[in-house]
C-alpha positions as a Markdown table, in Angstrom:
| # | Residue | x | y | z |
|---|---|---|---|---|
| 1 | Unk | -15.9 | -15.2 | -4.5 |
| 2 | Unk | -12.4 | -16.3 | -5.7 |
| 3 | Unk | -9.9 | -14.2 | -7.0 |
| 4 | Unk | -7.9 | -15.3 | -9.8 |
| 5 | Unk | -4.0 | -14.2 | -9.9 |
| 6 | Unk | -2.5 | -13.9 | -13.1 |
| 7 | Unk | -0.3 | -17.1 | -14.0 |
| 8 | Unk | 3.0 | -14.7 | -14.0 |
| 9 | Unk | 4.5 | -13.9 | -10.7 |
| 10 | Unk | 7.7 | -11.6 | -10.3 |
| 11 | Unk | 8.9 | -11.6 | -6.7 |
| 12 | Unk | 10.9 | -8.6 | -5.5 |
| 13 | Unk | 13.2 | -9.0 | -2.1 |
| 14 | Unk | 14.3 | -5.5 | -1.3 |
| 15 | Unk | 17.4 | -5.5 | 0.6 |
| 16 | Unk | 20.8 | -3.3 | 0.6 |
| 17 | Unk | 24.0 | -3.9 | -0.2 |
| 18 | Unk | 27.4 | -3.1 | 0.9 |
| 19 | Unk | 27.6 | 0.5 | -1.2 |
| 20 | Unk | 23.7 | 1.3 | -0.1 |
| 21 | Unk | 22.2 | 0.6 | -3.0 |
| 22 | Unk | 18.8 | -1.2 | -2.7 |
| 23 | Unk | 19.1 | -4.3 | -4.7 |
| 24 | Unk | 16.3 | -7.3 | -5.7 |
| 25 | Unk | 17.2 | -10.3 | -3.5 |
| 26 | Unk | 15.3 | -12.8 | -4.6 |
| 27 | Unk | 18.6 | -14.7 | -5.3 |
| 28 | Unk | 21.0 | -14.1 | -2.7 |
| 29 | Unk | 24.2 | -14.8 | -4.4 |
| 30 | Unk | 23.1 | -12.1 | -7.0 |
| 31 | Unk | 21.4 | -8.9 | -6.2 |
| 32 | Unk | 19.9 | -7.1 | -9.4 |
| 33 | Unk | 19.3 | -3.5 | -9.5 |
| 34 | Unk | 15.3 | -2.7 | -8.5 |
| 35 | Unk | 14.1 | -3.1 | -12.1 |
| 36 | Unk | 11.0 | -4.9 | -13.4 |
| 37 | Unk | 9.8 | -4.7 | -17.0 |
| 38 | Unk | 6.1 | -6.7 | -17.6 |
| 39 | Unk | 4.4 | -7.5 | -20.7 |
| 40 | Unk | 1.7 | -9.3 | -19.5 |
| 41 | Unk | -0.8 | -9.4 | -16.8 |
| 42 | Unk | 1.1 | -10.3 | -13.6 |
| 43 | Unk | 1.0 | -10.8 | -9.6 |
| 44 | Unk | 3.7 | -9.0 | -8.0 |
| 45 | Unk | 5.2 | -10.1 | -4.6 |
| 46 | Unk | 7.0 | -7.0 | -2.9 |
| 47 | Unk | 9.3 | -8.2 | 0.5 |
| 48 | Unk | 11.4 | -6.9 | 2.7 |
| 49 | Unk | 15.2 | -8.8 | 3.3 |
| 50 | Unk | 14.8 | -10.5 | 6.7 |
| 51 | Unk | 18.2 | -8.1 | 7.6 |
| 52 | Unk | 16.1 | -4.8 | 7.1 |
| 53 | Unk | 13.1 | -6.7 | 9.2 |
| 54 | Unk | 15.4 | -7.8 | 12.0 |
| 55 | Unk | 16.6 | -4.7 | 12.4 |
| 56 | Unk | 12.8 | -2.9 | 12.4 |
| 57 | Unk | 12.3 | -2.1 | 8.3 |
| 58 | Unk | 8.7 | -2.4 | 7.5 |
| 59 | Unk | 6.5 | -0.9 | 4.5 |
| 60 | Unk | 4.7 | 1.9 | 5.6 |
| 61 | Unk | 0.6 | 1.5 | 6.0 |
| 62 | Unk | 0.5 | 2.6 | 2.0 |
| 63 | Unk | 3.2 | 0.4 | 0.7 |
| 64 | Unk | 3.2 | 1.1 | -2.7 |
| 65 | Unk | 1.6 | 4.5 | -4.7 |
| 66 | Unk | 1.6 | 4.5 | -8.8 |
| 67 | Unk | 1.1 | 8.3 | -10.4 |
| 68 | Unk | -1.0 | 8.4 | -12.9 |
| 69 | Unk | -2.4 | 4.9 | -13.5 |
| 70 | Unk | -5.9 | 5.5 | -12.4 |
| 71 | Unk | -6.5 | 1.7 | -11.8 |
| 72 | Unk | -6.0 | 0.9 | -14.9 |
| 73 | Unk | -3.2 | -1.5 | -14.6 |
| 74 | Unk | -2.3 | -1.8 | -10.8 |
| 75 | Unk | -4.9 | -3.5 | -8.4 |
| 76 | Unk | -4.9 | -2.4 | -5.4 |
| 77 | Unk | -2.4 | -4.3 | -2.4 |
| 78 | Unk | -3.0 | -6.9 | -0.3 |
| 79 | Unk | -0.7 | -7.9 | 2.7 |
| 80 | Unk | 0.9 | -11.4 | 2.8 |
| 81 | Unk | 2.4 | -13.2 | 5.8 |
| 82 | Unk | 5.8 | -13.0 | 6.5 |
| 83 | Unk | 8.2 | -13.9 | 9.1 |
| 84 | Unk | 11.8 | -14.3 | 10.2 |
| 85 | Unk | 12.4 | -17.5 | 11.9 |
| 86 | Unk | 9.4 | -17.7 | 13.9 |
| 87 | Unk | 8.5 | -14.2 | 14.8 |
| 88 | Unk | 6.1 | -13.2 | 13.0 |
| 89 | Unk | 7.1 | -9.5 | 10.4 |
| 90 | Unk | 3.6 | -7.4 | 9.6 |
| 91 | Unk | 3.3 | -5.4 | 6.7 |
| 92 | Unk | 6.7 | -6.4 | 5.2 |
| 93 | Unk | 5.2 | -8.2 | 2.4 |
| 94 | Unk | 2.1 | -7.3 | 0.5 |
| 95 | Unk | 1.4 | -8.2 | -3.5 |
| 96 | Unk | -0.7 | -6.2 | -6.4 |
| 97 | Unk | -1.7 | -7.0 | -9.6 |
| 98 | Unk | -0.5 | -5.8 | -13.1 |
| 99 | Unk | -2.9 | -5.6 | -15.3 |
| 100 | Unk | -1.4 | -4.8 | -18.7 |
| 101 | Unk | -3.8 | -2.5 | -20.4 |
| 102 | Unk | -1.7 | 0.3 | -21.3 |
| 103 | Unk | 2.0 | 0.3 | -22.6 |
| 104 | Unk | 4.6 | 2.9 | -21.0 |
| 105 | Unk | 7.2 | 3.3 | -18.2 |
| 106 | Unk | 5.6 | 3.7 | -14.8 |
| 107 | Unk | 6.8 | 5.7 | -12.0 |
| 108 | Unk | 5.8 | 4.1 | -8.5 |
| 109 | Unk | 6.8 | 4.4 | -5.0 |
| 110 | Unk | 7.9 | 1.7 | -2.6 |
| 111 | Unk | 7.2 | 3.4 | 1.0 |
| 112 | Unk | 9.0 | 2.3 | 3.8 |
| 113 | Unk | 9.6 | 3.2 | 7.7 |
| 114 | Unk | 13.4 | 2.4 | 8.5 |
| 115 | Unk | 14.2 | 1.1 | 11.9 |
| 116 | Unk | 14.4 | 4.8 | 13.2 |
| 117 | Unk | 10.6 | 5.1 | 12.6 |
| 118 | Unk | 11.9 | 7.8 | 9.5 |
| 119 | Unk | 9.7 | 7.8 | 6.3 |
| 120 | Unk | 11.3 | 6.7 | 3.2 |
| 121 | Unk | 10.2 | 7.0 | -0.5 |
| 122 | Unk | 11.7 | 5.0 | -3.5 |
| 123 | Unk | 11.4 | 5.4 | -6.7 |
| 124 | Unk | 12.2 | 2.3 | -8.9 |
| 125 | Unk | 11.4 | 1.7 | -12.9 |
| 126 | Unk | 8.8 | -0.5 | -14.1 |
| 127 | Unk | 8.4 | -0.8 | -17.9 |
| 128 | Unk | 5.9 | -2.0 | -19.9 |
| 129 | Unk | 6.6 | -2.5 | -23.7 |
| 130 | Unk | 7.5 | 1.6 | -24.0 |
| 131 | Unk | 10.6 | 1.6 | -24.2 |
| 132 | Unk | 12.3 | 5.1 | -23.1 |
């Protein structure tokens, strides 16, 4: 069997920036603030910034946890290959799929282990057609 990923892709490059604010990457010359608002179904590419993997950032072995969705509009994730250069960087890029059955603001997680092996949790906004 075949699966079928939604048309849409939004691609997220989490990296830090000179105040330590994480900040989307995925154009270099301007990092956005980690906010995503979907209104249809979508495949959602989370990475790491090859900074943060050189210097040992992965996403923990649960990369990303949704409260209160159920399943209803977030597949589960698969891991993606990545690498900087040629060495290869496990488990610092994995995508999901939103589904778009239910309108709100969601709260998710982004889990990561930082280069000292220390757990972190963050907490970015995704919206979906709610409005706050």
């Amino acid at each position: 069997m075949t699966q079928v990923w939604p048309a849409l892709t939004a691609e997220i490059v989490i990296g830090i920036d000179s105040t330590y604010n994480f900040m989307n990457y995925i154009d270099p010359e301007n990092p956005v603030p980690l906010v995503l608002a979907v209104d249809e179904p979508t495949t959602i590419i989370f990475s790491l910034k090859d900074d943060l993997i050189t210097s040992g950032w992965t996403f923990q072995d649960r990369p990303f946890v949704v409260g209160a969705d159920y399943s209803i509009n977030f597949s589960s994730y698969s891991w993606l290959d990545n690498s900087v250069g040629d060495v290869a960087a496990p488990k610092t890029k994995f995508r999901l799929v939103f589904q778009c059955a239910r309108l709100g603001v969601y709260e998710y997680s982004l889990m990561f282990v930082d280069s000292h092996g220390q757990k972190i949790g963050l907490d970015p906004k995704m919206e979906n057609g709610g409005g706050q």
